[in-house]
Backbone as CSV, one residue per row, in Angstrom:
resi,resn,N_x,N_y,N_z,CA_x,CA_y,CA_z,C_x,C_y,C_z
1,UNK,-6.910,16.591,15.273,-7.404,15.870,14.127,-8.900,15.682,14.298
2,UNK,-10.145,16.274,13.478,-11.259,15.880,14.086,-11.570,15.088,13.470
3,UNK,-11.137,14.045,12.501,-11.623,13.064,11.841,-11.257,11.727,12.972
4,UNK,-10.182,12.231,13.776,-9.937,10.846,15.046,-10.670,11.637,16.234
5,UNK,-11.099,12.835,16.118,-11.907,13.503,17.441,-10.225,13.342,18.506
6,UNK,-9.072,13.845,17.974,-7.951,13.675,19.072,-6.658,15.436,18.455
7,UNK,-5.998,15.229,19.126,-5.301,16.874,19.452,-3.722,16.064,18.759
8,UNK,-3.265,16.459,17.740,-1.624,15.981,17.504,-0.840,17.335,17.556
9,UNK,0.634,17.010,18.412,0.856,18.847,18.543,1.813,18.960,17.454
10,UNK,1.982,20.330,17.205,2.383,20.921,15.664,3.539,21.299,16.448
11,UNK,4.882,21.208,15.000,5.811,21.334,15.653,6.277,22.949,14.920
12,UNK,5.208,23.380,13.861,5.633,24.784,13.098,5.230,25.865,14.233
13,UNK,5.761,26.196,15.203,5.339,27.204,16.273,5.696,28.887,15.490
14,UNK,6.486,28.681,14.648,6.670,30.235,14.168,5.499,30.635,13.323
15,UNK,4.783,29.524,12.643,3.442,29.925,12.011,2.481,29.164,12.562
16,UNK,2.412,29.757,13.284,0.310,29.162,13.743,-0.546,29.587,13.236
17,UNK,-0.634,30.353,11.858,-1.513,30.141,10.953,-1.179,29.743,10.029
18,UNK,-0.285,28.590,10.286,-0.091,27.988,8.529,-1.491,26.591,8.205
19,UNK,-1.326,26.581,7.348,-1.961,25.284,6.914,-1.894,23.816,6.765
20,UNK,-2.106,23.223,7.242,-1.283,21.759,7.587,-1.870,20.406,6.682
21,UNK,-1.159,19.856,6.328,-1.614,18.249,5.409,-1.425,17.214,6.998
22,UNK,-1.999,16.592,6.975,-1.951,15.173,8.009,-2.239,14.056,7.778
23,UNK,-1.356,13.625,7.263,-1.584,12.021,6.977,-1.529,11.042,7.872
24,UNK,-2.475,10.591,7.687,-2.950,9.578,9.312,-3.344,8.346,8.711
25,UNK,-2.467,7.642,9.251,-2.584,5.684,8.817,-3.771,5.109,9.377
26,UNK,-4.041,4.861,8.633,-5.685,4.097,8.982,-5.219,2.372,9.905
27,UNK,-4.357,2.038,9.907,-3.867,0.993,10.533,-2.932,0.649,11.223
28,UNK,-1.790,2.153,11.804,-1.116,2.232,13.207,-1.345,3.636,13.928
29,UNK,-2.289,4.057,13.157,-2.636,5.545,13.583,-1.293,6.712,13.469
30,UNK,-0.165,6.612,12.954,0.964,6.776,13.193,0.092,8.409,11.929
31,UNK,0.636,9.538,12.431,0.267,11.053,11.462,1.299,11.637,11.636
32,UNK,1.630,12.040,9.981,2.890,12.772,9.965,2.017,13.682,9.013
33,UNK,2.957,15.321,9.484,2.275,16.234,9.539,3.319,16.927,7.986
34,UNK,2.433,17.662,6.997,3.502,18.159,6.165,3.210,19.934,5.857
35,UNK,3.671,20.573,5.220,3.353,22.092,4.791,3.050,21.584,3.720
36,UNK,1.566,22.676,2.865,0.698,22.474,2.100,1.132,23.636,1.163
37,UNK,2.541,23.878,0.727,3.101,25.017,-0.591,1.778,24.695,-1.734
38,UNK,0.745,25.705,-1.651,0.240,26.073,-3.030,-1.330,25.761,-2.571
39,UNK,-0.946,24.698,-1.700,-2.484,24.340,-1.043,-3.517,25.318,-0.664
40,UNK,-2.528,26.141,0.360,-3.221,26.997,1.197,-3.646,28.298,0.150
41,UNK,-2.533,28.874,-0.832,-3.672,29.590,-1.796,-4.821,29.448,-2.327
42,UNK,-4.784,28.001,-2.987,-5.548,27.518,-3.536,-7.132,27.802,-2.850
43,UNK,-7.269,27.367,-1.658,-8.049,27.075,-0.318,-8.496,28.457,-0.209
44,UNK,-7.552,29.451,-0.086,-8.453,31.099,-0.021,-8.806,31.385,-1.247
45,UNK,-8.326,31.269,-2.044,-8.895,31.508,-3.494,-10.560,30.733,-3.766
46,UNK,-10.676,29.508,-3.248,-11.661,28.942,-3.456,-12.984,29.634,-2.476
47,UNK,-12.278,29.976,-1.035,-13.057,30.754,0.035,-13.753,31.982,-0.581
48,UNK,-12.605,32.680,-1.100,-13.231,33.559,-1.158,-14.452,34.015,-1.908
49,UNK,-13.910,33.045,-3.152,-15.607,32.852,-4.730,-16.577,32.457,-3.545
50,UNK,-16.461,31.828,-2.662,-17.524,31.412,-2.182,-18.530,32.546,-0.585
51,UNK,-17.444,33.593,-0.937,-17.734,34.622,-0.135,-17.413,34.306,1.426
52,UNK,-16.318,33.490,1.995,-15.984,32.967,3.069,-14.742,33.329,3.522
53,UNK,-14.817,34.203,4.638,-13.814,34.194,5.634,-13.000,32.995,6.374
54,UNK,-11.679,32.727,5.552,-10.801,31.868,5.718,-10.254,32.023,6.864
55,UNK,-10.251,31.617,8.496,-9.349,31.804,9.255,-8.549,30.926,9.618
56,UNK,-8.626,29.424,8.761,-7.505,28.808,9.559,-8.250,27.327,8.967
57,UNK,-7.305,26.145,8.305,-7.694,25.305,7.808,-6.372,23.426,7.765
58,UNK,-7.286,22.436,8.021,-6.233,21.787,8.026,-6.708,20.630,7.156
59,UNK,-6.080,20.293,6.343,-6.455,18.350,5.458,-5.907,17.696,6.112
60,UNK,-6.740,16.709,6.230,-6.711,15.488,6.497,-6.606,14.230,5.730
61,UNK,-5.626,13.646,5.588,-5.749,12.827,4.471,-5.431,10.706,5.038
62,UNK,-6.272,9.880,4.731,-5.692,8.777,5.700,-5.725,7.698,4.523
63,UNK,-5.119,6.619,5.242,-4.057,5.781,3.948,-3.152,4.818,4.818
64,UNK,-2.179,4.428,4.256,-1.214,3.554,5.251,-0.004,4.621,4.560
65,UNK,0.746,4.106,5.943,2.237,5.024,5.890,3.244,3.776,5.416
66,UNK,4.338,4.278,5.148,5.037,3.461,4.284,5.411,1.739,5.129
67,UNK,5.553,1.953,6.255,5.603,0.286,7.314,4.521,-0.192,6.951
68,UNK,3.133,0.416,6.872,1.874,-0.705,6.789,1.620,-1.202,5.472
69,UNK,2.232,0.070,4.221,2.183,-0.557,3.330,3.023,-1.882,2.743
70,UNK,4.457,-1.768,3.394,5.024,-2.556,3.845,4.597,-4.105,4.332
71,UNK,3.552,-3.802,5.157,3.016,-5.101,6.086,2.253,-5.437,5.355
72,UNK,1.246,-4.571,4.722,0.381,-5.025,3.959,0.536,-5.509,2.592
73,UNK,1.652,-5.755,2.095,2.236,-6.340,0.725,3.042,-7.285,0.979
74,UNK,3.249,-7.793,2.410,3.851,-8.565,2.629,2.938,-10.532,2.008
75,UNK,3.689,-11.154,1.455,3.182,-12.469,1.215,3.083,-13.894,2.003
76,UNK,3.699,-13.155,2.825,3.420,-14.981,4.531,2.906,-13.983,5.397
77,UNK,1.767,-13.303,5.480,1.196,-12.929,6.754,1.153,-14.177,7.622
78,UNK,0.853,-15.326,7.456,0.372,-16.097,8.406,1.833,-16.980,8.996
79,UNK,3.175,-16.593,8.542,4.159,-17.846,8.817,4.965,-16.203,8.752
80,UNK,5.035,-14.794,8.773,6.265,-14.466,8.592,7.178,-14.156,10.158
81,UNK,8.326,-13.549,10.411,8.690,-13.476,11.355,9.305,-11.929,11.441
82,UNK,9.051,-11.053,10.047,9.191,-9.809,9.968,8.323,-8.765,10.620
83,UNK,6.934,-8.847,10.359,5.969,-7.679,10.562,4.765,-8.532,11.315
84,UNK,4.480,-7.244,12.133,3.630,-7.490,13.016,1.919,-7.200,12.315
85,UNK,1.713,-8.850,11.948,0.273,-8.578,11.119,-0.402,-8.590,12.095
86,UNK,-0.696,-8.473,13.362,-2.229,-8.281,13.942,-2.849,-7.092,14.280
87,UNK,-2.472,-6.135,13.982,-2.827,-4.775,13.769,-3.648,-4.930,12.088
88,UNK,-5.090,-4.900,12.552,-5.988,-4.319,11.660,-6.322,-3.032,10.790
89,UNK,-6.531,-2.982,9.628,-6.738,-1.569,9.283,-8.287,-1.623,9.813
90,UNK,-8.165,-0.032,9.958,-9.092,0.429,11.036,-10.162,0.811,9.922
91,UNK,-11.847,0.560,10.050,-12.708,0.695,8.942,-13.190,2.028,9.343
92,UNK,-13.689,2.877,8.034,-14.350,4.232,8.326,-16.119,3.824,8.079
C-alpha cells in the first residue's frame, strides 16, 4: 500500500497482474482487498490516450469499514459498553 508506505499480501496468486481496489479504514487500518471488473480496462484505455505503458496498477481507496462506521454512528460514545471508541480516525 504506498499511501500507508506498508506491503498487504494478495491472496489472487493465479493473477499477479491483476488489478486490485484496497480499501483501507482510516481508523482500524483494517484493508480489504477487492477485483476491479471494468476498472482495469478502463485504466489501459485511459493509459494508453495518454501514450503510457500500463504495467501494473493498484487503487487505493480509504474510508471506514463497516465496524467503524458502526462505532462511529454510535450515540453514547462516552457511557457505551458496545464499541471500542478510543481508536481515533487517523488524519491525512
Amino acid at each position: 500500500m504506498e499511501s500507508a508506505n506498508s506491503y498487504v499480501l494478495c491472496h489472487h496468486f493465479e493473477q499477479p497482474m491483476h488489478t486490485s481496489a484496497l480499501f483501507i479504514c482510516d481508523r482500524c487500518g483494517q484493508v480489504t482487498e477487492r477485483t476491479t471488473e471494468g476498472v482495469e480496462e478502463t485504466l489501459q484505455k485511459l493509459a494508453q490516450e495518454a501514450g503510457f505503458a500500463l504495467r501494473h496498477s493498484v487503487v487505493e481507496a480509504h474510508g471506514l469499514c463497516a465496524g467503524c462506521v458502526e462505532v462511529e454512528a454510535c450515540d453514547s460514545k462516552h457511557d457505551c459498553a458496545e464499541h471500542d471508541h478510543s481508536i481515533a480516525i487517523k488524519k491525512k
